[in-house]
Structure formats: structure tokens, C-alpha cells
N, CA, C and O atoms as a DFTB+ gen file, in Angstrom:
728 C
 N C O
     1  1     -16.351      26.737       7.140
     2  2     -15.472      26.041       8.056
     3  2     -14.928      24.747       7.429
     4  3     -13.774      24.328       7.520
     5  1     -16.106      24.107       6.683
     6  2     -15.264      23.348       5.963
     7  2     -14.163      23.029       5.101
     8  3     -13.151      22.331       5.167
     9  1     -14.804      23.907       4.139
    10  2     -13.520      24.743       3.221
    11  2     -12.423      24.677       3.920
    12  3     -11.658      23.722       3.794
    13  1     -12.182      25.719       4.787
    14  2     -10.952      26.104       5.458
    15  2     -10.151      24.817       6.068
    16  3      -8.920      24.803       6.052
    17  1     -10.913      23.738       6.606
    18  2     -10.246      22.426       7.058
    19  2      -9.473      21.833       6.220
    20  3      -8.316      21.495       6.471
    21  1     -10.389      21.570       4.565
    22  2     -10.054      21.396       3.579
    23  2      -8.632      21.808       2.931
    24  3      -7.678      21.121       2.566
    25  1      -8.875      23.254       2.934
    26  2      -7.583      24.209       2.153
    27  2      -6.432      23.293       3.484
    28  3      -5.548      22.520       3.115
    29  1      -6.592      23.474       4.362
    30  2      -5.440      23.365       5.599
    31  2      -5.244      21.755       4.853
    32  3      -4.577      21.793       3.819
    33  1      -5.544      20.936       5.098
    34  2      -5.399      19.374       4.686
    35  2      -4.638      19.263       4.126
    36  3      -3.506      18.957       4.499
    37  1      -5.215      19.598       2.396
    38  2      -4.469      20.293       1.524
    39  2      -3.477      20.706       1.328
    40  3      -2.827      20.210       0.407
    41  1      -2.955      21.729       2.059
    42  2      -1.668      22.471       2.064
    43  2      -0.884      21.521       2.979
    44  3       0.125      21.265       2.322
    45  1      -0.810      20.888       4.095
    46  2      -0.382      20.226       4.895
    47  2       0.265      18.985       4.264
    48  3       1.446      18.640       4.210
    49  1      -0.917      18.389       3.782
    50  2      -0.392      17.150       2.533
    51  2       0.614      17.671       1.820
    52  3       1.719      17.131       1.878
    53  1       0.391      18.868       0.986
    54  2       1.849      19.319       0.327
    55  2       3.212      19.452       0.584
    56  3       4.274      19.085       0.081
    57  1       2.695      20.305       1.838
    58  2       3.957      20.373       2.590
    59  2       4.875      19.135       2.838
    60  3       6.059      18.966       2.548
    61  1       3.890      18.244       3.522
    62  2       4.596      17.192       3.748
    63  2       5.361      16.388       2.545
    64  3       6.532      16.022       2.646
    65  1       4.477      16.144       1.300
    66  2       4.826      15.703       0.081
    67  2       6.192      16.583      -0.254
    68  3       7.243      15.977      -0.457
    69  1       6.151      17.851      -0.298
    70  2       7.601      18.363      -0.519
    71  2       8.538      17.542       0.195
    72  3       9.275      16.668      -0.263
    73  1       8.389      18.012       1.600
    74  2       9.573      17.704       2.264
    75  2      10.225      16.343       1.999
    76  3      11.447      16.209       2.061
    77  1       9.338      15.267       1.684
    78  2       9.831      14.049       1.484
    79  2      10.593      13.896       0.697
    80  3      11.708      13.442       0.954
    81  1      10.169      14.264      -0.599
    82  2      10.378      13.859      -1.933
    83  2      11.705      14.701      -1.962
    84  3      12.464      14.383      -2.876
    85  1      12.104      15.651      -1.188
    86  2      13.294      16.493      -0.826
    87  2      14.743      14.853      -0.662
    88  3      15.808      14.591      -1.220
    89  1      14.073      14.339       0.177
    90  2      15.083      12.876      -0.135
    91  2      15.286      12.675      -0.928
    92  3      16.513      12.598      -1.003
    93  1      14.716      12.433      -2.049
    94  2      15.039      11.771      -3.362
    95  2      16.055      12.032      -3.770
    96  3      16.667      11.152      -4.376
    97  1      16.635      13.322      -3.607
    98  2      17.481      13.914      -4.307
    99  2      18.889      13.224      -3.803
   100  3      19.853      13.425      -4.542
   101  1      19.090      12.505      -2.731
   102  2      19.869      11.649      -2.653
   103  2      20.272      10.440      -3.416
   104  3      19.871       9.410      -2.875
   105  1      21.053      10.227      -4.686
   106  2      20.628       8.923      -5.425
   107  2      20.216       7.725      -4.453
   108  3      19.198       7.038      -4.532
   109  1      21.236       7.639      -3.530
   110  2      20.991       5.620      -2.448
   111  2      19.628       6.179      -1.781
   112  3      18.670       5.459      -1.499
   113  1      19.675       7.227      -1.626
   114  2      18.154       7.264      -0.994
   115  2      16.659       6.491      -1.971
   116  3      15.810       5.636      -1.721
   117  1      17.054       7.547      -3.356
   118  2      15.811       7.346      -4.162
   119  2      16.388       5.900      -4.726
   120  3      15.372       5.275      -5.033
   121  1      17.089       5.402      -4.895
   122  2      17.857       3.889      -5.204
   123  2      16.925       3.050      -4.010
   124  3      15.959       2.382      -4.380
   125  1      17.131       3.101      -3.198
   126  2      16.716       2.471      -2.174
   127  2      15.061       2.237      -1.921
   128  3      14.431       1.186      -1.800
   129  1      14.580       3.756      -1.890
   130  2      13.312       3.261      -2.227
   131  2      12.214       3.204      -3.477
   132  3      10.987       3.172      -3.378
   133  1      12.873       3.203      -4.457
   134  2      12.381       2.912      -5.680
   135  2      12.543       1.085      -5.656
   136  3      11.606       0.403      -6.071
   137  1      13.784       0.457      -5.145
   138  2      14.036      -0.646      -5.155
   139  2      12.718      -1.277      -3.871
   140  3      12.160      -2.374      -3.876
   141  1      12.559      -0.256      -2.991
   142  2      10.917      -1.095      -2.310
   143  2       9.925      -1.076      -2.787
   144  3       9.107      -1.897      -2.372
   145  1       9.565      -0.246      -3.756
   146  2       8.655       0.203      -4.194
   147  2       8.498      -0.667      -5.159
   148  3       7.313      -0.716      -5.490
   149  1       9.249      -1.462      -5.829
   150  2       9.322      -2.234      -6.854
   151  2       8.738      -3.477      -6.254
   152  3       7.694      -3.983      -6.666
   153  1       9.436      -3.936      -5.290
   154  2       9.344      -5.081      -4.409
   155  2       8.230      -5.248      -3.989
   156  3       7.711      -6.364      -3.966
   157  1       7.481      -3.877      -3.462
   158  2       6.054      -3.886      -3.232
   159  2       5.200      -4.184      -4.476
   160  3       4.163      -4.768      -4.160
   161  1       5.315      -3.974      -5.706
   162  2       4.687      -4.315      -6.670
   163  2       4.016      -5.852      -6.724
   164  3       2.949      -6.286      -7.160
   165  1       4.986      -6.357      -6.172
   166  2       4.407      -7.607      -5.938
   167  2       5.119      -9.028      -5.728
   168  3       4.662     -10.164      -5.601
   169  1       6.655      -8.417      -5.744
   170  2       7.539      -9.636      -5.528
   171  2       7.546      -9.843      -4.319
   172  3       7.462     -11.015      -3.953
   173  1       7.640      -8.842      -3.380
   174  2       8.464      -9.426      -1.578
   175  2       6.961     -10.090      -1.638
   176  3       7.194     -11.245      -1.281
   177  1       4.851      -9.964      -2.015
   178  2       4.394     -10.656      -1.423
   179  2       4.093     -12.057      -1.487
   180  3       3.573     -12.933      -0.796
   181  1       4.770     -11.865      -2.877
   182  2       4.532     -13.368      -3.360
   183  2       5.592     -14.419      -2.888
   184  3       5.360     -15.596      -3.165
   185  1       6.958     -14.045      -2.067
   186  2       7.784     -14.565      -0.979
   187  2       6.814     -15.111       0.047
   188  3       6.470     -16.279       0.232
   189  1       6.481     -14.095       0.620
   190  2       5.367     -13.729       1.915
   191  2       4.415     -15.157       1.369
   192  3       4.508     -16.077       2.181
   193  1       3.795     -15.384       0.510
   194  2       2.960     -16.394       0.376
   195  2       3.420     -17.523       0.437
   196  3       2.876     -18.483       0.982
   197  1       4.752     -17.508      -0.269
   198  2       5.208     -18.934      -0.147
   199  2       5.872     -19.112       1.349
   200  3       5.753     -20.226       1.860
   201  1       6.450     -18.254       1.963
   202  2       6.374     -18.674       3.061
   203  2       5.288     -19.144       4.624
   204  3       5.666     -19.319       5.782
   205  1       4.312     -19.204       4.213
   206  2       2.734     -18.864       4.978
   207  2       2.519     -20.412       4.231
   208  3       2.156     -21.320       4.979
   209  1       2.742     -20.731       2.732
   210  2       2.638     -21.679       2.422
   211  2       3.492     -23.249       3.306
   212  3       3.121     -24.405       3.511
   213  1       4.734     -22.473       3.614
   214  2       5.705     -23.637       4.471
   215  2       5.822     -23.457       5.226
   216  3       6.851     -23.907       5.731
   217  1       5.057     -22.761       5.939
   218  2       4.296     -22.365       7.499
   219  2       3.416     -23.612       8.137
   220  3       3.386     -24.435       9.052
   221  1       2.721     -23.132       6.960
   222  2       1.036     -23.932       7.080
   223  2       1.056     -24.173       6.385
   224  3       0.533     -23.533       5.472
   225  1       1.852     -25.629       6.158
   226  2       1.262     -26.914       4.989
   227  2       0.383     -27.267       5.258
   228  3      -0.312     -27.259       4.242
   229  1      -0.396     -27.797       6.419
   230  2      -1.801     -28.662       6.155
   231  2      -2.869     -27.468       5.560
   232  3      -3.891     -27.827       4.975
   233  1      -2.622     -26.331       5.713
   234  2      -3.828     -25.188       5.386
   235  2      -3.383     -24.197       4.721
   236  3      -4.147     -23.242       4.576
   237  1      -2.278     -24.149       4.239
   238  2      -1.780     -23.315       3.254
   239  2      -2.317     -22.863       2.256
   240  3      -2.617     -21.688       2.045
   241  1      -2.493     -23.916       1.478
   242  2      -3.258     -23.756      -0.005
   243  2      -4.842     -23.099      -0.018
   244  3      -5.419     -22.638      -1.003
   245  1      -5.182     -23.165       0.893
   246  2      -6.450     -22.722       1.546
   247  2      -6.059     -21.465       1.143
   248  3      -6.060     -20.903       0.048
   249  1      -5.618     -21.035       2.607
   250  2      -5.459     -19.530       3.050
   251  2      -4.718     -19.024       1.404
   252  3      -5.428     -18.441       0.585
   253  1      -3.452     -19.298       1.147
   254  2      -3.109     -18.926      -0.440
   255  2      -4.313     -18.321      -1.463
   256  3      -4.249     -17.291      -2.134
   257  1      -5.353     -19.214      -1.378
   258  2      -6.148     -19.026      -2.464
   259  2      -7.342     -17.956      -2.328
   260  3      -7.950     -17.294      -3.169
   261  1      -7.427     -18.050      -0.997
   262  2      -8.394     -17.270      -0.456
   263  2      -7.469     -16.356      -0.165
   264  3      -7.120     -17.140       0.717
   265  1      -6.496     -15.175      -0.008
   266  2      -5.668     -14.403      -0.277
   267  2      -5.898     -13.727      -1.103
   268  3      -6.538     -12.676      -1.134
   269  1      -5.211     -14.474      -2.112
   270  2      -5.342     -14.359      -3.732
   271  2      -7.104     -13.918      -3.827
   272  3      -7.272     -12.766      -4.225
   273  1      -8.034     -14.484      -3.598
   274  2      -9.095     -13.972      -4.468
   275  2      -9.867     -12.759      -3.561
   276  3     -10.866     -12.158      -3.956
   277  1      -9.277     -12.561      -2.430
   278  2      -9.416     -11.555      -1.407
   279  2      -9.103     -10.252      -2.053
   280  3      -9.932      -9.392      -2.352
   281  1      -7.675     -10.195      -2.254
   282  2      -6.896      -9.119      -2.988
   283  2      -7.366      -9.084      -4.418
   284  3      -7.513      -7.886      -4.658
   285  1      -7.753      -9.942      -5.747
   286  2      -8.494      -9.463      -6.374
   287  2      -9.735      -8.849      -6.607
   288  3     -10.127      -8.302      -7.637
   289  1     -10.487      -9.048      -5.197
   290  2     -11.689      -8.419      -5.157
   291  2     -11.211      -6.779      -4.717
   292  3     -11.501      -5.737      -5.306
   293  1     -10.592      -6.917      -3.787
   294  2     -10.176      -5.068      -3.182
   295  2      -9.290      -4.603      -4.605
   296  3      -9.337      -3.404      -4.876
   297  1      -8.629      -5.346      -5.361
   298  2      -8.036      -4.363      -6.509
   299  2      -9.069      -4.255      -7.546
   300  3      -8.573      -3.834      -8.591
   301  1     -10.269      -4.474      -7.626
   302  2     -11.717      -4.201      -8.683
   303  2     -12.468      -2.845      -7.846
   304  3     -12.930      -1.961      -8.568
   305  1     -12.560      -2.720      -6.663
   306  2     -12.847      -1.874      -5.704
   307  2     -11.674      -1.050      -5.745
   308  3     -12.052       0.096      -5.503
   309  1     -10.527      -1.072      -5.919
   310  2      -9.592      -0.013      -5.452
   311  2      -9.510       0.722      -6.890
   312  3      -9.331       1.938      -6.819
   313  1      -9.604       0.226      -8.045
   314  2      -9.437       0.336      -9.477
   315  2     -10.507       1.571      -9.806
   316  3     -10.356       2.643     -10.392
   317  1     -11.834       0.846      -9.066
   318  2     -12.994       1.764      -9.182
   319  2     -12.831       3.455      -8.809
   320  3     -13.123       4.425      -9.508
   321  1     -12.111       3.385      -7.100
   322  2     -12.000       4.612      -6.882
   323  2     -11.113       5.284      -7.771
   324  3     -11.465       6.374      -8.222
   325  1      -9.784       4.693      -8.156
   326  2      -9.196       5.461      -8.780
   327  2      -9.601       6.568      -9.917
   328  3      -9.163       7.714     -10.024
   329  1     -10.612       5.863     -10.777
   330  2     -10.742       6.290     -11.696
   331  2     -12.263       7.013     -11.497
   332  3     -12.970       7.186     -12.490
   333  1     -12.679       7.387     -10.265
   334  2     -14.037       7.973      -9.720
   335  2     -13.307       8.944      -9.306
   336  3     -13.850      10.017      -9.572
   337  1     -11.669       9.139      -8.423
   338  2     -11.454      10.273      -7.863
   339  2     -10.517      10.677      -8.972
   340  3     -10.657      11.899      -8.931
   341  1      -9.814      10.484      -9.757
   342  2      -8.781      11.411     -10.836
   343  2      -8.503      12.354     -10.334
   344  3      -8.894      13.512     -10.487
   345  1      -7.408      11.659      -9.338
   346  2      -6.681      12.989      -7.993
   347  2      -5.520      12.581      -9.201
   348  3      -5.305      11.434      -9.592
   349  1      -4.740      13.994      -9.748
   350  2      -3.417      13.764     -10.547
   351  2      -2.114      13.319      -9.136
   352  3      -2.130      13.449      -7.912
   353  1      -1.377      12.914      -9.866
   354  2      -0.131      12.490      -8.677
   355  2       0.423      13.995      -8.658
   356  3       0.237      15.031      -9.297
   357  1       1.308      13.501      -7.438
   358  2       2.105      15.296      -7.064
   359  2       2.607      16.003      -8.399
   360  3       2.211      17.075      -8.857
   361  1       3.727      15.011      -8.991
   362  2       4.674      14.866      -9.831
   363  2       4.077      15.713     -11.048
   364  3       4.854      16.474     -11.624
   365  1       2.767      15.634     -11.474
   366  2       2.639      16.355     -12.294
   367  2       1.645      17.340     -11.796
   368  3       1.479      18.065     -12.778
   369  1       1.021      17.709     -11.011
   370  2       0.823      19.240     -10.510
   371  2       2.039      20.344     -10.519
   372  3       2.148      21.282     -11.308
   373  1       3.020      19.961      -9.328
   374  2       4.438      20.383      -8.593
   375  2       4.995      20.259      -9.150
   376  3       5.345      19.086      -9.281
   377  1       5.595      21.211      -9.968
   378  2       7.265      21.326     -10.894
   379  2       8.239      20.788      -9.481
   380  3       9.144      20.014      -9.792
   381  1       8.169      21.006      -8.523
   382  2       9.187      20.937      -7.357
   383  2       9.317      19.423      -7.003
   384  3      10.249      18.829      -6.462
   385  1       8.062      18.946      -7.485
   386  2       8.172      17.749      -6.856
   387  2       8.770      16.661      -8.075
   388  3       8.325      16.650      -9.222
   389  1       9.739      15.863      -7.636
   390  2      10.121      14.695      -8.595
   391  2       9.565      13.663      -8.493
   392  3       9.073      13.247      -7.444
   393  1       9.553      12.869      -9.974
   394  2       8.906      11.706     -10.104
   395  2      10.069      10.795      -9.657
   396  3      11.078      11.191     -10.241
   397  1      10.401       9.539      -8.713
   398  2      11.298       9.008      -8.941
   399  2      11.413       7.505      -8.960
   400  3      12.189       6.651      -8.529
   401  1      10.184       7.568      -9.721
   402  2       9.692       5.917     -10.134
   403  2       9.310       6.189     -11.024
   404  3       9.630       7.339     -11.324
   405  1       8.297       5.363     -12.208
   406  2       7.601       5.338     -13.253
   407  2       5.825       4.657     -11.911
   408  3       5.854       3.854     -10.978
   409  1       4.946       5.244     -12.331
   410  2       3.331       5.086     -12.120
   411  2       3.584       4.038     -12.860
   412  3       4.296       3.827     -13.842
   413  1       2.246       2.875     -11.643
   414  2       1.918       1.828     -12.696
   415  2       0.252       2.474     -13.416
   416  3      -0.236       2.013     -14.448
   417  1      -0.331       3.505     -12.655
   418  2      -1.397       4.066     -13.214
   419  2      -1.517       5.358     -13.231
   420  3      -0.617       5.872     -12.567
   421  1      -2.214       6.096     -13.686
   422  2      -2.392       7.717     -13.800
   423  2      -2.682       8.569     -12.692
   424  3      -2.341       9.749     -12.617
   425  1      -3.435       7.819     -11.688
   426  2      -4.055       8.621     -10.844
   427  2      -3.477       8.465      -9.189
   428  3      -2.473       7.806      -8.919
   429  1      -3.968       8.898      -8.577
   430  2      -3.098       9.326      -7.245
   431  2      -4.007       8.413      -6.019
   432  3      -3.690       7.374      -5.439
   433  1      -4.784       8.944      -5.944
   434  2      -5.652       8.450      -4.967
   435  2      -6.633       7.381      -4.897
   436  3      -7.476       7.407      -5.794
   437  1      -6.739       6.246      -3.859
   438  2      -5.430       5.871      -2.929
   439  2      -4.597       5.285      -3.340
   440  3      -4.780       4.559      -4.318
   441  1      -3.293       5.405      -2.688
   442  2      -2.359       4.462      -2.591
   443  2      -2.813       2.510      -2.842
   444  3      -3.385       1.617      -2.216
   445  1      -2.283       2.659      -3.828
   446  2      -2.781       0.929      -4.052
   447  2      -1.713       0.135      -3.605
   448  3      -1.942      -1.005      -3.201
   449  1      -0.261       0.720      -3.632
   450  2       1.092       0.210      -2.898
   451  2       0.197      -0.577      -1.501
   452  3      -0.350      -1.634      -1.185
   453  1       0.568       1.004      -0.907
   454  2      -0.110       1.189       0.798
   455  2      -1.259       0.050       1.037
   456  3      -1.066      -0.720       1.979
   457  1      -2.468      -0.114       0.231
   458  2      -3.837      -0.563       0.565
   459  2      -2.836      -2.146       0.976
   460  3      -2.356      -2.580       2.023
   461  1      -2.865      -2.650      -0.487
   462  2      -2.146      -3.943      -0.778
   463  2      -0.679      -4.272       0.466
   464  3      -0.290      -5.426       0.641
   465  1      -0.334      -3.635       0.861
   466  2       0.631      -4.240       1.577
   467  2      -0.047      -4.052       2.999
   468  3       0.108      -4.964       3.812
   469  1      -0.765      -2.968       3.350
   470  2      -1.716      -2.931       4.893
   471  2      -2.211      -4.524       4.831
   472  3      -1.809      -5.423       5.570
   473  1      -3.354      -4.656       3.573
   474  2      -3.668      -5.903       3.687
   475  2      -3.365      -6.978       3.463
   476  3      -4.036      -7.989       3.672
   477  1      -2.056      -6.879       2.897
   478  2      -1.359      -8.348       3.256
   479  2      -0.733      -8.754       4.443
   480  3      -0.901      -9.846       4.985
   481  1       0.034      -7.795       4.854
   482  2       0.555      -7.660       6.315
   483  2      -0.542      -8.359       7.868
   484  3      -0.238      -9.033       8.853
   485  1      -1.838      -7.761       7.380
   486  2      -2.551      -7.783       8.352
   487  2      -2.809      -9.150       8.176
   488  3      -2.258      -9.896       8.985
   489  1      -3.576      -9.700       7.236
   490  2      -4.220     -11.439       6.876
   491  2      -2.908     -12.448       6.823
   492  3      -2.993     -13.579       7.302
   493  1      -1.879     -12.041       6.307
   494  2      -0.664     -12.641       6.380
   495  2      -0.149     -13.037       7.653
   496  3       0.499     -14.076       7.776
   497  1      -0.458     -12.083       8.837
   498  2       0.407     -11.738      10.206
   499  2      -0.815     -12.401      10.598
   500  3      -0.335     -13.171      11.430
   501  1      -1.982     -12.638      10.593
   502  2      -2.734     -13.122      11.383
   503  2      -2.663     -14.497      10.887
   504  3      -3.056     -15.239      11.787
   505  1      -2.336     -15.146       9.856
   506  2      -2.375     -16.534       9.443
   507  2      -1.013     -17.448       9.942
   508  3      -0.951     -18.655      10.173
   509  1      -0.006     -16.457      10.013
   510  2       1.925     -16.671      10.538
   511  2       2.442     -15.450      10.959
   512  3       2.877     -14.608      10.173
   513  1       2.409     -15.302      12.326
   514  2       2.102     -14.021      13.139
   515  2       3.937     -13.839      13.187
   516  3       4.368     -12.695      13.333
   517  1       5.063     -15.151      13.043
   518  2       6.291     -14.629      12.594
   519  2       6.644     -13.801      11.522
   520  3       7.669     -13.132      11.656
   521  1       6.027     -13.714      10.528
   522  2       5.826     -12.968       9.210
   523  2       6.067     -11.451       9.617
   524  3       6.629     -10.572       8.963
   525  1       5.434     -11.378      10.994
   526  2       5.038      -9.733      10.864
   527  2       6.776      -9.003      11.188
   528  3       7.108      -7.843      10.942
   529  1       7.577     -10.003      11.741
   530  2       8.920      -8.747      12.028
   531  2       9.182      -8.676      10.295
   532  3       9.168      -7.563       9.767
   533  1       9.295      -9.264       9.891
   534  2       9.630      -8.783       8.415
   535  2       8.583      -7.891       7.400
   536  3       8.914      -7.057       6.558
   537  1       7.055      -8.398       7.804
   538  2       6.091      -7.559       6.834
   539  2       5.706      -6.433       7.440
   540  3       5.137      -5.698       6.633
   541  1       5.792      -5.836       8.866
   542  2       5.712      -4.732       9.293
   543  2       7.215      -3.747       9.072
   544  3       7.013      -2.848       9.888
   545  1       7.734      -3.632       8.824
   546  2       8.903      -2.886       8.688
   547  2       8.681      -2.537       7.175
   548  3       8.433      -1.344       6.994
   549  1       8.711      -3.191       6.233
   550  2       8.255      -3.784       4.835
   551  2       6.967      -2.775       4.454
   552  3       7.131      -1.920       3.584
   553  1       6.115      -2.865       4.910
   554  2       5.042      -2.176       4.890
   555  2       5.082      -0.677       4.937
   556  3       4.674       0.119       4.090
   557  1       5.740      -0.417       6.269
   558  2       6.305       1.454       6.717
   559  2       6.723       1.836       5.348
   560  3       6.149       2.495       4.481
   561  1       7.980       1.192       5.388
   562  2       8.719       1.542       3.785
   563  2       8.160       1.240       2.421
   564  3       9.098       1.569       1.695
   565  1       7.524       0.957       1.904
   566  2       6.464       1.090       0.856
   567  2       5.594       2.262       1.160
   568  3       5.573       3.182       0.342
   569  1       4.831       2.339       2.305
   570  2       3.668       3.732       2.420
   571  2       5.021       4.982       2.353
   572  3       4.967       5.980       1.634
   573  1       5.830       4.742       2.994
   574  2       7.027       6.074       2.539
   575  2       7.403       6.423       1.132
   576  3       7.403       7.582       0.717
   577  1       7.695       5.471       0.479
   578  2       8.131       4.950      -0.858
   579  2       7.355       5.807      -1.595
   580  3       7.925       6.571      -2.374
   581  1       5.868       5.828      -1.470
   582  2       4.947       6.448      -2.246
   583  2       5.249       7.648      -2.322
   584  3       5.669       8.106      -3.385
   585  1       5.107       8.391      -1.250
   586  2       5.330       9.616      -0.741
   587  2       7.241      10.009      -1.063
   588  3       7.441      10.967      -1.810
   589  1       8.170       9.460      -0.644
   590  2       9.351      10.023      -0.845
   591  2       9.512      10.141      -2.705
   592  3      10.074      11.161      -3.103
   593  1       9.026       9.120      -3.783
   594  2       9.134       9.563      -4.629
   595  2       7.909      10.188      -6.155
   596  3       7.770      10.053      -7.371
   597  1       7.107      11.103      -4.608
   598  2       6.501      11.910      -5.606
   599  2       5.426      11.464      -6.378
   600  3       4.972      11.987      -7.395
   601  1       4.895      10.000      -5.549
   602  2       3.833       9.126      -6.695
   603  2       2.685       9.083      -5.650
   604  3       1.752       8.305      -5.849
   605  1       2.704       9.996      -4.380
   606  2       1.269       9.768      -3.723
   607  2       1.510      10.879      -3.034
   608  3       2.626      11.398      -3.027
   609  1       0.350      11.423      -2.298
   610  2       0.712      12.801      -1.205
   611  2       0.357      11.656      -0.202
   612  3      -0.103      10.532      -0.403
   613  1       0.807      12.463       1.223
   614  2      -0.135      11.226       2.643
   615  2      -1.330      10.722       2.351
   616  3      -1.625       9.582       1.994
   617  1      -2.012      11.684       2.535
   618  2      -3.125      11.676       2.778
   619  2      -3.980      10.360       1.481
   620  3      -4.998       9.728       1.763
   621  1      -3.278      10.253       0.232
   622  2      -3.147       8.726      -0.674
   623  2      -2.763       7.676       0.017
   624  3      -3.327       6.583       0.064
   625  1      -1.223       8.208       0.876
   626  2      -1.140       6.707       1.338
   627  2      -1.643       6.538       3.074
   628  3      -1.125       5.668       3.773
   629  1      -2.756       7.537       3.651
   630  2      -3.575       7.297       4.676
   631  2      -4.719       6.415       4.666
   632  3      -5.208       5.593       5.441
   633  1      -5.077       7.053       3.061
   634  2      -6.563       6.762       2.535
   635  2      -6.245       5.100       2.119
   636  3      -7.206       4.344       2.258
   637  1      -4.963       4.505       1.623
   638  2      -4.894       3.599       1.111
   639  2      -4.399       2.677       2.191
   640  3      -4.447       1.503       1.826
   641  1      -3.888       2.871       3.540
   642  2      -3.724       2.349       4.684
   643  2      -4.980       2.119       5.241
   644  3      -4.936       1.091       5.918
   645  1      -5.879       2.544       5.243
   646  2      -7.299       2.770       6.049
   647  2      -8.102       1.550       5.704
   648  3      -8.653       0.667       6.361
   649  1      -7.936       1.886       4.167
   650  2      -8.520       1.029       2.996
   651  2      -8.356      -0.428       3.778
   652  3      -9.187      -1.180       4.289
   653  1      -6.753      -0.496       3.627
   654  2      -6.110      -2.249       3.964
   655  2      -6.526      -2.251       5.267
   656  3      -7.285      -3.217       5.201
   657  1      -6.577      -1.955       6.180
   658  2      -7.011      -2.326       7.204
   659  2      -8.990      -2.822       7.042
   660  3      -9.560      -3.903       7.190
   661  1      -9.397      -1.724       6.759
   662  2     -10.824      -2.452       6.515
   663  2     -10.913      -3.228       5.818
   664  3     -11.753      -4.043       6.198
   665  1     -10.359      -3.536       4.663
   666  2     -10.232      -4.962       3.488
   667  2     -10.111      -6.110       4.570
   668  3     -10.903      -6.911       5.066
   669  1      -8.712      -5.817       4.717
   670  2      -8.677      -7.183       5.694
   671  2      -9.110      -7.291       7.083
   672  3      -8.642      -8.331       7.545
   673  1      -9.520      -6.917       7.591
   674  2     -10.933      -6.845       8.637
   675  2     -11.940      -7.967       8.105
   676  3     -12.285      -8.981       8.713
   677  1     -12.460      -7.416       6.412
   678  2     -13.522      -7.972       6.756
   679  2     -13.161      -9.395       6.015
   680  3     -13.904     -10.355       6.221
   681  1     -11.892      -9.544       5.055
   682  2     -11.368     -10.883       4.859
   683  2     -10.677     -11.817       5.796
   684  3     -10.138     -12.821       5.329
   685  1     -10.635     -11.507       7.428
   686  2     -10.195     -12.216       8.263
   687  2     -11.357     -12.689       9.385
   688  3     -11.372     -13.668      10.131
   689  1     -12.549     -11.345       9.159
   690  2     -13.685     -12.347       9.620
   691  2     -14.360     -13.421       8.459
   692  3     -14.823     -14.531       8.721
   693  1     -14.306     -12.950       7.461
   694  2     -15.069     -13.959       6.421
   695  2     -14.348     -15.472       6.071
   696  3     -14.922     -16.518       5.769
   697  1     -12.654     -15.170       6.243
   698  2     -11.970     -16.522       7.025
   699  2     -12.025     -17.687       8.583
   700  3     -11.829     -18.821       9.020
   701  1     -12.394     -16.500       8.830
   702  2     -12.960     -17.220      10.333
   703  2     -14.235     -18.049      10.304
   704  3     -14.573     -19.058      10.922
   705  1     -14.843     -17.282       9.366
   706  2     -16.490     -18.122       9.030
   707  2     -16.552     -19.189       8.659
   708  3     -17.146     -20.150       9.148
   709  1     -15.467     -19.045       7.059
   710  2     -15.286     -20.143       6.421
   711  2     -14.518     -21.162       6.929
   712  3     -14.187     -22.122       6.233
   713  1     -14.194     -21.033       8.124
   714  2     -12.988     -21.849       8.335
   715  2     -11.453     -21.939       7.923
   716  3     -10.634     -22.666       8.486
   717  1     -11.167     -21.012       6.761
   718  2     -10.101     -20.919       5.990
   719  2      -8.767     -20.229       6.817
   720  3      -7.622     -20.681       6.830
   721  1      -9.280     -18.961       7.522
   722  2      -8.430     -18.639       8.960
   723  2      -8.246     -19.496       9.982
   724  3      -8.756     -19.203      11.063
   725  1      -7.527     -20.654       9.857
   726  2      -7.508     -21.291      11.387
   727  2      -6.742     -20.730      12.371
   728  3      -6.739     -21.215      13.503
């Protein structure tokens, strides 16, 4: 029974991974979200910081730093799984499926896009809760991003949504402790 849940998952994820990556084939489409996908790399969050920074000047630099060493701890943990699960990306299983980015790493699973922007969104939106009309919209389109060009199946960028939410869970109580979340 398990198995069979499994195989279904599986095939379901594919499916879905096809159909997406079926966009791509639009250039402004795959233009468009290759250009978020980029952005997610790490430019729109480092905006996002400086604005949280001229948010919250008296506590900015705080929260900034503790951010920052938040997200380097979940990318030593996220680094780990990667290279524990050596799930290949679609792109090179699926002749059908196109690559329509360049990987910043080899492996598929999870979504490190997805993790990293769940948990910035979340600690970000809870530190300058205006942030969120712009980092929730922002966010959707990156976990798509993955998936429309062929560099994650869902179920990568579920696993890597799940991820950011528990990351920052437990970096917004451990801010609260420290005082660093006011």
C-alpha cells in the first residue's frame, strides 16, 4: 500500500512538472520567470532587508544580523539534505522536460529557492508586516519558477516550503526569546 501511494505521488509530481514546464515554451513566459528566479537568488531579499532596515531603525541591525545568521544556519542544514537525497532535477531524467535556467546545484530536492524565500517572507513579514503585499506574491512566483522551468518537481518545492515555514517558526520564537523580534 505503500508503494502504490508512492508510485501515485510520483507520477502526479510528474504530471504536474510536465504540465508546467509546458509554459516555458513561451519565451515572455520563461523570460519572466527565469528573471524571478534570478531575483530569488538573492537580490529582491537583500532589498527586503534593507527595507526592514528603514523600517526599524532603532532594531534593524539586530533583526538584519540575526536573519542573516538564521538563514546561514538552514542553508548548512538544507546543503546537508541535498546531498543525502541526490533526487536528479526533472531536466535531466525527462527528455520532455526543459531546463530553462542554469542549477545553482546538482540536485533537486528541496527546493532551496522555495525554503529561503518561505523563510524570509515569514521572519521578514513578522518583523514589517507591510513587507508581506510585496514578499507574498514574490514568494508564489519563485516556488512556480522552480517548477515552470524544469529545476524542481512540487513535491521539491512542497518539501522546501514546509522546510521555510518550520525554519522560521523556530527563528521567530528564538527572536522572541532573545529579544531580537520586537
Amino acid at each position: 500500500m505503500l508503494n502504490t501511494l508512492k508510485v501515485k505521488i510520483l507520477s502526479f509530481d510528474l504530471q504536474c512538472c510536465i504540465c508546467l514546464n509546458q509554459w516555458s515554451k513561451r519565451p515572455s513566459v520563461a523570460y519572466f520567470f527565469k528573471l524571478i528566479s534570478r531575483l530569488g537568488d538573492g537580490t529582491f531579499w537583500f532589498v527586503m532587508l534593507v527595507m526592514v532596515w528603514m523600517l526599524q531603525k532603532q532594531y534593524g541591525y539586530k533583526q538584519i544580523i540575526y536573519l542573516a545568521c538564521a538563514s546561514f544556519c538552514v542553508t548548512a542544514i538544507y546543503k546537508i539534505l541535498k546531498t543525502k537525497t541526490l533526487r536528479p532535477r526533472p531536466y535531466q531524467v525527462h527528455q520532455v522536460i526543459v531546463a530553462g535556467d542554469r542549477p545553482l546545484d546538482h540536485y533537486s530536492f528541496p527546493s532551496g529557492h522555495t525554503l529561503h524565500a518561505v523563510l524570509a517572507t515569514i521572519v521578514l513579514g513578522c518583523i514589517s508586516p507591510i513587507l508581506l503585499y510585496l514578499m507574498l506574491p514574490f514568494t508564489v512566483l519563485v516556488a512556480l519558477s522552480r517548477i515552470i522551468l524544469g529545476l524542481h518537481y512540487p513535491t521539491d518545492v512542497l518539501v522546501g516550503a514546509l522546510l521555510g515555514i518550520a525554519f522560521a517558526t523556530v527563528v521567530i520564537m528564538c527572536g522572541y526569546y532573545f529579544h531580537i523580534i520586537l
